[in-house]
SETORBA-128830 format. One record per residue (C-alpha): residue in one letter; x, y, z. Coordinates in nm, 4 decimals. Layout:
{"A" {X Y Z}}
...
END
This chain:
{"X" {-2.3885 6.4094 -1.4700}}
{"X" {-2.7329 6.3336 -1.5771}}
{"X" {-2.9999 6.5281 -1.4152}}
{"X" {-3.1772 6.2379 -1.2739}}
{"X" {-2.8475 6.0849 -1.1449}}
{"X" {-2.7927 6.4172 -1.0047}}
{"X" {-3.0866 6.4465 -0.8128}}
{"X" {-3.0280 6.0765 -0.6775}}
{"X" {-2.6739 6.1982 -0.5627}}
{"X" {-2.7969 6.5049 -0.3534}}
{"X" {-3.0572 6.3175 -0.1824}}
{"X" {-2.7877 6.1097 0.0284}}
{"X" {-2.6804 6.2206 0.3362}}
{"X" {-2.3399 6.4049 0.2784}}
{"X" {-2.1747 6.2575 0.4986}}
{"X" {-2.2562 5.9271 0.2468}}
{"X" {-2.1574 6.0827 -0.0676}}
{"X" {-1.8041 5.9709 -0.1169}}
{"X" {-1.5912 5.7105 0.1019}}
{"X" {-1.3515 6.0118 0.2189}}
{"X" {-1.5990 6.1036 0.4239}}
{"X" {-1.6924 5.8446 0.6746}}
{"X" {-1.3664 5.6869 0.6567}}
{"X" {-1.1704 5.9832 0.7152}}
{"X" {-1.3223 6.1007 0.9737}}
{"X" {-1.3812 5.7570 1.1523}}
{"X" {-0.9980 5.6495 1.1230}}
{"X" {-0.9051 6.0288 1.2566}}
{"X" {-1.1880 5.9836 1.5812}}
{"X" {-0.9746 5.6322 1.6309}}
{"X" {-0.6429 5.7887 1.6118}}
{"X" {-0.6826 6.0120 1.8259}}
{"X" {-0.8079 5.7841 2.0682}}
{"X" {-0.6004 5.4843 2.0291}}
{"X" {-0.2700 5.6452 2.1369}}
{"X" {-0.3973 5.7829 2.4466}}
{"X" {-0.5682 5.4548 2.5968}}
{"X" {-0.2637 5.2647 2.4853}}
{"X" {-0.0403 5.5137 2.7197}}
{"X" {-0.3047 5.4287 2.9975}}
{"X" {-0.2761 5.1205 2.9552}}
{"X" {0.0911 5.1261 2.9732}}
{"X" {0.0341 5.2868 3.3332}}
{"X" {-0.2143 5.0493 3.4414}}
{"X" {-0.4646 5.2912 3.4248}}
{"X" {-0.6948 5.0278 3.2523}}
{"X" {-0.7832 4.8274 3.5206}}
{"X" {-0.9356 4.4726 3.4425}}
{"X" {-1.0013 4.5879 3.0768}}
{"X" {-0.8046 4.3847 2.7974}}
{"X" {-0.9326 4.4043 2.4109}}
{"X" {-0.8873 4.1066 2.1955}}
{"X" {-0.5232 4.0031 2.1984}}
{"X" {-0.4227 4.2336 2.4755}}
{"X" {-0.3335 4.6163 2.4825}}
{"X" {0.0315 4.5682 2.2653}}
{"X" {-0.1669 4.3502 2.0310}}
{"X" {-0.4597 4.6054 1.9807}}
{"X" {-0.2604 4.8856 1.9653}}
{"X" {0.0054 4.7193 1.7055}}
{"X" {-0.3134 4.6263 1.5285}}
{"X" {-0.5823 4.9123 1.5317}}
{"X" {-0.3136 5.2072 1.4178}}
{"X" {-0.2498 4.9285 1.1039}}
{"X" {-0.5371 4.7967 0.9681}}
{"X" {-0.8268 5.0150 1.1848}}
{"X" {-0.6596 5.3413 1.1034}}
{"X" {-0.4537 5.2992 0.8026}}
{"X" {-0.6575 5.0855 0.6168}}
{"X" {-0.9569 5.3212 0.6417}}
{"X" {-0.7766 5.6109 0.5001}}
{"X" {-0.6563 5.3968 0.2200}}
{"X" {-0.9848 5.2808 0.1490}}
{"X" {-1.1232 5.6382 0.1658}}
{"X" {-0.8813 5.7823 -0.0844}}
{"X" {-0.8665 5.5164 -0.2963}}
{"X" {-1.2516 5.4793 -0.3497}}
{"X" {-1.2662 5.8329 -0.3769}}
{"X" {-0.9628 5.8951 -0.6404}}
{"X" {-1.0999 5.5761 -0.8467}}
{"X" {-1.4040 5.8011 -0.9728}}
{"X" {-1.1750 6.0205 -1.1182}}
{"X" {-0.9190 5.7311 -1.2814}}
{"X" {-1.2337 5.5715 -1.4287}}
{"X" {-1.4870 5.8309 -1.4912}}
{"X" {-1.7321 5.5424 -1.2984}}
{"X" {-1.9196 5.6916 -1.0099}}
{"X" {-1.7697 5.5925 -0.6686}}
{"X" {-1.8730 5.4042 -0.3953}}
{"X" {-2.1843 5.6027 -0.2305}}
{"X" {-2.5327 5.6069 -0.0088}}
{"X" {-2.6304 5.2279 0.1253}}
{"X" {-2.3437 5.0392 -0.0288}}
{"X" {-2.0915 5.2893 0.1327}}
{"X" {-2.3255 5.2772 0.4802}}
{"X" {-2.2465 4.8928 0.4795}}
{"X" {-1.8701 4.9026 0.4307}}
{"X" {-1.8532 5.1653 0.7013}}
{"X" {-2.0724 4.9836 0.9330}}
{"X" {-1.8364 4.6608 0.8539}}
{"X" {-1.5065 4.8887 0.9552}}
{"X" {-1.6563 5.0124 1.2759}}
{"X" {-1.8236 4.6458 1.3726}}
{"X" {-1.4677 4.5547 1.3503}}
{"X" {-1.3432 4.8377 1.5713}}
{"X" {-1.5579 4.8059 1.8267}}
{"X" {-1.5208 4.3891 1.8204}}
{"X" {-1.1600 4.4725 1.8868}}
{"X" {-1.2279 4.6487 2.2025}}
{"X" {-1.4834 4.4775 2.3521}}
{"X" {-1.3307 4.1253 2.2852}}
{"X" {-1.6006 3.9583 2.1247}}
{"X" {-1.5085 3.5388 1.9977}}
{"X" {-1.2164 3.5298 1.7651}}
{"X" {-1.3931 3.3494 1.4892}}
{"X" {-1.7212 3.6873 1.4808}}
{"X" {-1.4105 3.8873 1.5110}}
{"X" {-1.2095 3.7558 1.2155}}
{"X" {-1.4966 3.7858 0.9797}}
{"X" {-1.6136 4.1559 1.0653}}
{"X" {-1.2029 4.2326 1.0695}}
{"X" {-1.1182 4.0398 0.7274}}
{"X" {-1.4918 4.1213 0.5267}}
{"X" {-1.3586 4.4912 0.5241}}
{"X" {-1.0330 4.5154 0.3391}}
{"X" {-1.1565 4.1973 0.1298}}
{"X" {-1.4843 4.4092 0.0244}}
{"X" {-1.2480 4.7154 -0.0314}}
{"X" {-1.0153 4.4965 -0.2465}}
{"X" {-1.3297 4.3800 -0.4854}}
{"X" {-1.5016 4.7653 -0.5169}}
{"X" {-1.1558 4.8542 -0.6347}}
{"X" {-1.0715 4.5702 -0.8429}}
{"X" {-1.4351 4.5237 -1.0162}}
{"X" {-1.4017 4.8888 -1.0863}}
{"X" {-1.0622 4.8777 -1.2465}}
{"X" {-1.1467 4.5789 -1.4455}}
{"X" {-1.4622 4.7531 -1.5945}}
{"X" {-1.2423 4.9958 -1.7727}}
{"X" {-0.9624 4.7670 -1.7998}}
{"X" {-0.7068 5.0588 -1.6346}}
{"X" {-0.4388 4.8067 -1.6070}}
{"X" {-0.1569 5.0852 -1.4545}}
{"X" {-0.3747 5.0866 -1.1645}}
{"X" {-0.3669 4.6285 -1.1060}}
{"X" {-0.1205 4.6803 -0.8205}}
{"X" {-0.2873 4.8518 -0.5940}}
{"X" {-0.5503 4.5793 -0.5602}}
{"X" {-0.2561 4.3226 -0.5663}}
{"X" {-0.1457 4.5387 -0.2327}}
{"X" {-0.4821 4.6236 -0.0943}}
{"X" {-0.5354 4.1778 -0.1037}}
{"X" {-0.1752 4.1223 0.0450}}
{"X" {-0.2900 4.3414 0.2977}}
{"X" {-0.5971 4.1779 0.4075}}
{"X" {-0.4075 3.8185 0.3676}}
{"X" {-0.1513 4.0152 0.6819}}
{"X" {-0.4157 4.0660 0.8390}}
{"X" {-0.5602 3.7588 0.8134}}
{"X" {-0.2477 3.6224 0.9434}}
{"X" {-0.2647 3.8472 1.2762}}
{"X" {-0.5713 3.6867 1.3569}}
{"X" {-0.4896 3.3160 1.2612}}
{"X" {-0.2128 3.2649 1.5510}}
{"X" {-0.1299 3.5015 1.8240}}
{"X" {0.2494 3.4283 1.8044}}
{"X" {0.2537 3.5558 1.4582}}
{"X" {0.0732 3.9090 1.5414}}
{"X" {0.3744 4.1248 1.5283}}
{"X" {0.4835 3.9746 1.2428}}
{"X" {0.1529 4.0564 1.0326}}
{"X" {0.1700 4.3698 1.1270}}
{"X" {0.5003 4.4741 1.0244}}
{"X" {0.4157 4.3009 0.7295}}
{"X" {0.1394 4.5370 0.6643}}
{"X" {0.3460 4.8025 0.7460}}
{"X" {0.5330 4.7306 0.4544}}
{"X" {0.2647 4.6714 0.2342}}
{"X" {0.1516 5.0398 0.3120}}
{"X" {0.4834 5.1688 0.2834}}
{"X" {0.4780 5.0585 -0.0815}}
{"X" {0.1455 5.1824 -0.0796}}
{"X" {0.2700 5.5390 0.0079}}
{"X" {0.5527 5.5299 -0.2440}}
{"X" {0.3088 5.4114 -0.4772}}
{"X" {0.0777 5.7006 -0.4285}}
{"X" {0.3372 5.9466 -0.2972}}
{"X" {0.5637 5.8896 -0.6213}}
{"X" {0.2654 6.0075 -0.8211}}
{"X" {0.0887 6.2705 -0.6351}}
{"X" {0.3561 6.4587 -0.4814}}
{"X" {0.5535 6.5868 -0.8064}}
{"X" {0.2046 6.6860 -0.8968}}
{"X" {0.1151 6.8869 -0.6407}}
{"X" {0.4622 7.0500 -0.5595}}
{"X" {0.4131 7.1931 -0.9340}}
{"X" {0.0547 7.3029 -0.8731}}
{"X" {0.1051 7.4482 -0.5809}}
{"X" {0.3969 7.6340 -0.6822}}
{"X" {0.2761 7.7124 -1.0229}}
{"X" {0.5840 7.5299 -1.2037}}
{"X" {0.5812 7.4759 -1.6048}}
{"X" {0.5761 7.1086 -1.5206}}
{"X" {0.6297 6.8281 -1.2517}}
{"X" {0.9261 6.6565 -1.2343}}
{"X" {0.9114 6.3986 -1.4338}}
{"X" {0.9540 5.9728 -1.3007}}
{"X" {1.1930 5.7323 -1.3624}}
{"X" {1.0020 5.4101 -1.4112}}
{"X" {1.2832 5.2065 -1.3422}}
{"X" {1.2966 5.3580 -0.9582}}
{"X" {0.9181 5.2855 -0.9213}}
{"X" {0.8986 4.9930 -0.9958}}
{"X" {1.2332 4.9134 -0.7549}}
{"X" {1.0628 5.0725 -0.4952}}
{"X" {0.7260 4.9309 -0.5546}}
{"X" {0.9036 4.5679 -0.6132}}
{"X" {1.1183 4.6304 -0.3362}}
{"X" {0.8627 4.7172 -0.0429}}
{"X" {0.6459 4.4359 -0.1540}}
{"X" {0.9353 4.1714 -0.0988}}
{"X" {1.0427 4.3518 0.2235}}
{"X" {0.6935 4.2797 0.3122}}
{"X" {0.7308 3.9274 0.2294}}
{"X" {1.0071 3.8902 0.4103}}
{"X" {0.8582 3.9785 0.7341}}
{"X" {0.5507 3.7338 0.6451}}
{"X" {0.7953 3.4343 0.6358}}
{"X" {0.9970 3.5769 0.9292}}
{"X" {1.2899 3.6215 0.7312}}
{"X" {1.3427 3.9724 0.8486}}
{"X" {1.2594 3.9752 1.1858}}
{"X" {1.6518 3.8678 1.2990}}
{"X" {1.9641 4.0723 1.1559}}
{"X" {2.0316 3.9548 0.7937}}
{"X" {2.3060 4.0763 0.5826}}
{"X" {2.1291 4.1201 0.2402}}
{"X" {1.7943 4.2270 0.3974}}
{"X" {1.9935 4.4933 0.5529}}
{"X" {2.1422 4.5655 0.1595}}
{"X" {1.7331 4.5459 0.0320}}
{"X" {1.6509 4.8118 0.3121}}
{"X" {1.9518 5.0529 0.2341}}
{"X" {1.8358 5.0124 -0.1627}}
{"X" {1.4862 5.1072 -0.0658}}
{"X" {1.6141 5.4153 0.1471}}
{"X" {1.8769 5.5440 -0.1077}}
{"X" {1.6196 5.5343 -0.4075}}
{"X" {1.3509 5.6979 -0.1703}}
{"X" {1.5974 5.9858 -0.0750}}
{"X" {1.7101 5.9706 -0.4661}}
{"X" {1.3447 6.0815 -0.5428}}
{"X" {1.3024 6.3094 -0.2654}}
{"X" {1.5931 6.5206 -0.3735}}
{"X" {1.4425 6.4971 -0.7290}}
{"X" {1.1248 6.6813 -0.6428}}
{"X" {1.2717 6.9236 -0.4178}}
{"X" {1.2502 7.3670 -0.5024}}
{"X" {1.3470 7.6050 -0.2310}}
{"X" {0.9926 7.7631 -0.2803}}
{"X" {0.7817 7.4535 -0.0873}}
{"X" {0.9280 7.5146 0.2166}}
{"X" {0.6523 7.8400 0.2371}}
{"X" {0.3406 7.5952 0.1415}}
{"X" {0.1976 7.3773 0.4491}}
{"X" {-0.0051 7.1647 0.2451}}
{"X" {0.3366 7.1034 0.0349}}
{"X" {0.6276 7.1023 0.2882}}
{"X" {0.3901 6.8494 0.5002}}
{"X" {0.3831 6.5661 0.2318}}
{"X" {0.7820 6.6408 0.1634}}
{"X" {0.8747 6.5521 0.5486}}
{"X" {0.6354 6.2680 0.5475}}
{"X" {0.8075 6.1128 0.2307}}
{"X" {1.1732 6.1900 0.4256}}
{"X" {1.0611 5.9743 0.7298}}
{"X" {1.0037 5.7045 0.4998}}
{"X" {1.3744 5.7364 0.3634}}
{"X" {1.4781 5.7987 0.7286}}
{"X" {1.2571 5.4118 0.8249}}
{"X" {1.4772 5.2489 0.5389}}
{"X" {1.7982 5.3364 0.6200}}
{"X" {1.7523 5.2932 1.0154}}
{"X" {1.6156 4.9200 0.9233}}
{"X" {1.9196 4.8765 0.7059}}
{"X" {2.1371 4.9969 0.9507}}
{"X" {1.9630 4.7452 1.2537}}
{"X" {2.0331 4.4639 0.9625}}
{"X" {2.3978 4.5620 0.9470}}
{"X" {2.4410 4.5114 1.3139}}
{"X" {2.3844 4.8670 1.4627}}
{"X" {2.2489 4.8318 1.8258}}
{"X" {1.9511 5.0277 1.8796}}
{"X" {1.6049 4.9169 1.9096}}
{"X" {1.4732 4.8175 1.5162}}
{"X" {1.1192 4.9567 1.6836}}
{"X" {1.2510 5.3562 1.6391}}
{"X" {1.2257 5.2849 1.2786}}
{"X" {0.9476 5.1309 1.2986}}
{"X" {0.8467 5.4043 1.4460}}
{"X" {0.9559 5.6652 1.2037}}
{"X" {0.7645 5.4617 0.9646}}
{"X" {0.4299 5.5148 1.1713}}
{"X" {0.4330 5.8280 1.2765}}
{"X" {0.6327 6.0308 1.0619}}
{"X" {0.5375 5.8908 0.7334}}
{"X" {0.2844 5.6866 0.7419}}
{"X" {0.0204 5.9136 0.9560}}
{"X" {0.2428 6.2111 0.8225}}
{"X" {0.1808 6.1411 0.4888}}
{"X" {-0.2049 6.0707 0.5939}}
{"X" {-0.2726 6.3998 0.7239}}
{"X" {-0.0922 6.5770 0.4515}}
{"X" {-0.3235 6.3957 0.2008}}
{"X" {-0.6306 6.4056 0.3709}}
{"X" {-0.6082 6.7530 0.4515}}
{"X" {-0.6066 6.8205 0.0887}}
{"X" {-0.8028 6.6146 -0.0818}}
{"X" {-1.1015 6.6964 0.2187}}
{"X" {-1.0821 7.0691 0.0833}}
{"X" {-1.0864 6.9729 -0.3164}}
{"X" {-1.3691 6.7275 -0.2822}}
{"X" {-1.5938 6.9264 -0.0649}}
{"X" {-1.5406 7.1873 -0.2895}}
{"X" {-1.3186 7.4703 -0.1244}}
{"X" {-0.9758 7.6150 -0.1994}}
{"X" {-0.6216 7.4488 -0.1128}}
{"X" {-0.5802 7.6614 0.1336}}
{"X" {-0.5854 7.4684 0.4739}}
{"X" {-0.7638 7.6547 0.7748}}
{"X" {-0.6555 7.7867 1.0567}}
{"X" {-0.4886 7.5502 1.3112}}
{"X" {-0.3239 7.2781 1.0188}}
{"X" {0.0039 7.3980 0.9994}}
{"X" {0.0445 7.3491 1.3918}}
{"X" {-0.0902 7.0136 1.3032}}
{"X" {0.1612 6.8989 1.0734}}
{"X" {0.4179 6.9868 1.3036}}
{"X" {0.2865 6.8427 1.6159}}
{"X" {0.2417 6.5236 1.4218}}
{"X" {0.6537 6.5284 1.2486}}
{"X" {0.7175 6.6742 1.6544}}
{"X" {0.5815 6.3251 1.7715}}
{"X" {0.7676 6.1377 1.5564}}
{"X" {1.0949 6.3547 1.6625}}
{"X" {1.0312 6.2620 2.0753}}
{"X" {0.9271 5.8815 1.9986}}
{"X" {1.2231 5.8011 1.7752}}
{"X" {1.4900 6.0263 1.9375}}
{"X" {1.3632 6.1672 2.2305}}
{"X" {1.3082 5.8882 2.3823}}
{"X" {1.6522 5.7594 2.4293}}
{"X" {1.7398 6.0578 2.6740}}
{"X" {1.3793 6.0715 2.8391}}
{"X" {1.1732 5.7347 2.7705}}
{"X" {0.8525 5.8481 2.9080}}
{"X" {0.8393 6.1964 2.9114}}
{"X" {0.9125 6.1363 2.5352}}
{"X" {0.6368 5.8695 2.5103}}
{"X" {0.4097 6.0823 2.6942}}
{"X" {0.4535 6.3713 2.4861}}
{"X" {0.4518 6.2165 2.1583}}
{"X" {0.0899 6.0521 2.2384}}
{"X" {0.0528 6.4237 2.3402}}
{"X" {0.1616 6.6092 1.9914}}
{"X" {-0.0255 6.3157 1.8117}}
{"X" {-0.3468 6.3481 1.9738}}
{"X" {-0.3715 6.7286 1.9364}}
{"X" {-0.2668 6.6848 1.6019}}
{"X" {-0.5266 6.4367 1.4912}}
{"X" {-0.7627 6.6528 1.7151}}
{"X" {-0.7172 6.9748 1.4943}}
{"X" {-0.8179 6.7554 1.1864}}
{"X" {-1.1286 6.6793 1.3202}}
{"X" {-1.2073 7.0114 1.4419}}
{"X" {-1.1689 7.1988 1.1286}}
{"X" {-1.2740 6.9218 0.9034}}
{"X" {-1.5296 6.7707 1.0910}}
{"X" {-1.7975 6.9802 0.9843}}
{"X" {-1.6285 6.9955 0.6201}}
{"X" {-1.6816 6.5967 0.5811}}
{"X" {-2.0423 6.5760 0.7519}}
{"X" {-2.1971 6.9053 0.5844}}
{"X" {-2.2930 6.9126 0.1671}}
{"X" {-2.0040 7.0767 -0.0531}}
{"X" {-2.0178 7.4358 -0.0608}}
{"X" {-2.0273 7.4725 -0.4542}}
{"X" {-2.3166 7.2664 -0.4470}}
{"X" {-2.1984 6.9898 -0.6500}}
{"X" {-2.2704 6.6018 -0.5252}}
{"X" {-1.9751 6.4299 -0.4026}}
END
């Protein structure tokens, strides 16, 4: 880096430097928060207080696209320095699309007008979706197109949730999709690579490009699906697309798998996460094929166990790297993980033997969970890194 541009860098406020920073901690403050007001709301414990759409809406909606879609932004617009070699999103620029994020978070709750609402909600993934795709296009890094196809589908969901109330659930397990192919997106390239760092192999194992792009391809029309309403009854050859998408999953879990990660939090964490989204696939296909149990404990599995799973295995890791520490996670992280995969256990099987003891300690496992991220990494993502380098 040129010394000038240097000098410019270390003159913004850390926690300003990158978009991990604000957005990972942000999404992990609302996490942990969102779960627990949702279960008091559930016991009337609220009072007079409803958020824009009501308390199932919100809390459908905020876990989505408040929480999810911040960590996505985060890492993306932090990893797309190092695709491009262009310097990420930082300082002013990065204040605004935070402050756009949180507007929308805070519209949510206090129930501002729909139409305010839907342009502080939509002018955040949008925004995201442009920094990503003008950034891309500079370089012309073509491999990397689909993620802004995904990042647009899933502001277009969103959109959708805020266009008719009837159609809410529907957007949102769109989304849910959308991230799912997200994760395998991500997770297909990322986890290989670290299992092999972390475990000092010769090599990763190598992809099969014909599985991702059946996954990717596959997630994306599951996704579509939903947004036409296709998949929201019992349907024969969904059912078949779901039990594709689970096999191939498992396929490439089983691919990636040595005896040795099993030792490594920061490894065995993203495995498990990866396993719930198999687990998510197959349960759909089996709901599809006429199984009767509630489609919602996949759903479910999909949530918690990979999609926050997954989060907190990444974010854990890339929070040490780019604030320049070791891999090695501190004290406190490993209980984390398995709270969070222990939340997922009581609110997709638990449940059906104790419904809310098992709700009430999942939200219980979660928040703690979320709670020892911010604890430990709080400081991490707010202080300068400790090599001294910008970023």
């Amino acid at each position: 880096m040129h010394v000038l541009d240097r000098r410019k860098a270390m003159s913004i406020t850390p926690l300003l430097r990158l978009a991990f920073r604000p957005f990972f901690l942000g999404a992990c403050l609302l996490a942990a928060l969102v779960v627990p007001l949702w279960l008091l709301a559930l016991g009337g414990l609220t009072g007079e207080w409803q958020p824009a759409g009501g308390w199932l809406a919100w809390h459908r909606h905020e876990l989505l696209f408040g929480f999810g879609l911040a960590i996505i932004a985060g890492f993306l617009l932090t990893a797309v320095q190092t695709w491009t070699g262009r310097a990420g999103l930082s300082g002013t620029p990065l204040a605004v699309l935070a402050a756009l994020w949180l507007a929308a978070r805070v519209g949510w709750l206090l129930n501002v007008p729909m139409p305010l609402l839907a342009v502080l909600e939509l002018s955040f993934p949008l925004a995201v979706a442009g920094v990503m795709g003008w950034t891309l296009w500079k370089v012309r890094q073509t491999r990397n197109y689909p993620i802004v196809l995904v990042l647009v589908l899933l502001a277009l969901a969103d959109g959708l949730s805020l266009s008719d109330p009837a159609l809410q659930r529907q957007s949102v397990l769109t989304g849910l999709w959308l991230v799912a192919a997200m994760m395998g997106l991500i997770g297909g390239r990322v986890i290989p690579f670290f299992t092999q760092r972390g475990l000092g192999r010769a090599e990763a194992v190598k992809p099969w490009p014909w599985l991702d792009h059946l996954l990717l391809s596959g997630s994306i029309l599951v996704a579509l699906l939903y947004a036409n309403g296709w998949a929201l009854m019992p349907n024969l050859w969904v059912g078949v697309l779901f039990a594709a998408l689970g096999l191939g999953h498992l396929l490439r879990w089983l691919r990636w798998q040595d005896r040795g990660l099993w030792r490594v939090p920061l490894l065995w964490s993203l495995h498990l996460a990866y396993a719930w989204l198999a687990l998510a696939c197959l349960g759909m296909a089996l709901w599809h094929f006429g199984a009767a149990f509630n489609p919602s404990l996949a759903v479910h599995a999909l949530t918690i166990g990979a999609m926050a799973g997954l989060i907190l295995a990444m974010i854990t890791r890339v929070s040490l790297g780019h604030t320049g520490r070791p891999l090695q996670p501190p004290p406190g992280m490993t209980l984390a993980f398995a709270l969070l995969n222990l939340a997922c256990v009581c609110r997709v099987w638990l449940v059906l033997v104790w419904p809310l003891a098992a709700l009430w300690l999942a939200g219980l496992c979660w928040s703690i969970g979320m709670g020892l991220y911010l604890w430990r990494y709080g400081p991490m993502l707010w202080q300068a890194r400790v090599d001294g380098h910008p970023g």
